[in-house]
Steps between C-alpha positions, in 0.01 A plus 500: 500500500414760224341821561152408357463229748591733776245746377234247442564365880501768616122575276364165649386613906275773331358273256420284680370708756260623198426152441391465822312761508320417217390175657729321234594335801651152306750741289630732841518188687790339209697881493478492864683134491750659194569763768567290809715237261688810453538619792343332794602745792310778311257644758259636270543159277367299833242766595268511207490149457415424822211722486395324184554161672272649775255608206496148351425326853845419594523683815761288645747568237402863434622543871835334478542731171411818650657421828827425310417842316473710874859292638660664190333836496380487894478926479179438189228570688276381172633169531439531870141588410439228216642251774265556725211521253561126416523378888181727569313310209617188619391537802789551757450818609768596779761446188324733266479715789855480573566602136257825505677601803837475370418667166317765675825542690675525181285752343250661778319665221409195293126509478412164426722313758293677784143456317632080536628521796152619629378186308685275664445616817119542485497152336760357822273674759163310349673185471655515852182652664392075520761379675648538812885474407652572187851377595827653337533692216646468149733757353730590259857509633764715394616287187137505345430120605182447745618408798246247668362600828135390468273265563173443308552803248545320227172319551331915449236502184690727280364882404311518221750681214189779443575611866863579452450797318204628635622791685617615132138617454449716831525858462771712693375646797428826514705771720259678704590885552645590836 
């Protein structure tokens, strides 16, 4: 392998992270393939795929990616984060609460795993609020790979993608004067 094709490897992830960005979603979407033909136990070459899958409808897919992403990098809590955006907008809530929790355990101070977290659990409680038993719970085991403990979950309405974010918008509290 020559130098220039190192180079231009190693060039690709933040192109095509641009792409993406861009919306130029066809072009990321065939440098993200380059990158996992090259190397396919890349962490960051699984994780922004699978949240363009996600972006492109393919939620099922965009988990096993970014799953796959989390057993390889387990400490990321980004990927952690992304994870559990995908299974909160798909509906199965426990997981992406699972994932919020274990990101927020990764990096307390990480802002918008706590705003979703309070998502997901103010979504869970209105949801659960008709029934009389919710059953088991869903969750993220150790490897990154849900781990199946629920009944009638997957059956949840998903959360709209405009409330994901919405805590971004809320202003910081104040700190009153002692």
């Amino acid at each position: 392998m020559t130098e220039s094709n190192v180079n231009s490897r190693e060039d690709l992830l933040p192109r095509a992270i641009a792409l993406h960005r861009q919306g130029r979603l066809n072009e990321a979407e065939d440098m993200y393939r380059e990158l996992l033909a090259a190397d396919s136990n890349s962490a960051d070459a699984l994780h922004f795929p699978g949240v363009l899958k996600h972006q492109l409808g393919q939620s099922d897919l965009a988990i096993e990616y970014i799953g796959r992403a989390v057993e390889l990098e387990p400490a990321h809590a980004g990927m952690r984060s992304n994870l559990g955006n995908v299974f909160m907008e798909s509906g199965r809530l426990a997981a992406a609460e699972a994932c919020y929790l274990a990101a927020i355990e990764l990096a307390p101070d990480f802002a918008d795993a706590h705003c979703n977290l309070a998502v997901v659990l103010r979504a869970g409680r209105g949801r659960r609020a008709g029934r009389q038993s919710v059953g088991d719970r869903e969750g993220i085991g150790a490897s990154g790979r849900v781990e199946s403990r629920t009944r009638g979950v997957d059956r949840l309405r998903p959360v709209p993608a405009r409330v994901v974010f919405v805590c971004m918008s809320v202003p910081a509290p104040t700190p009153r004067p002692m």
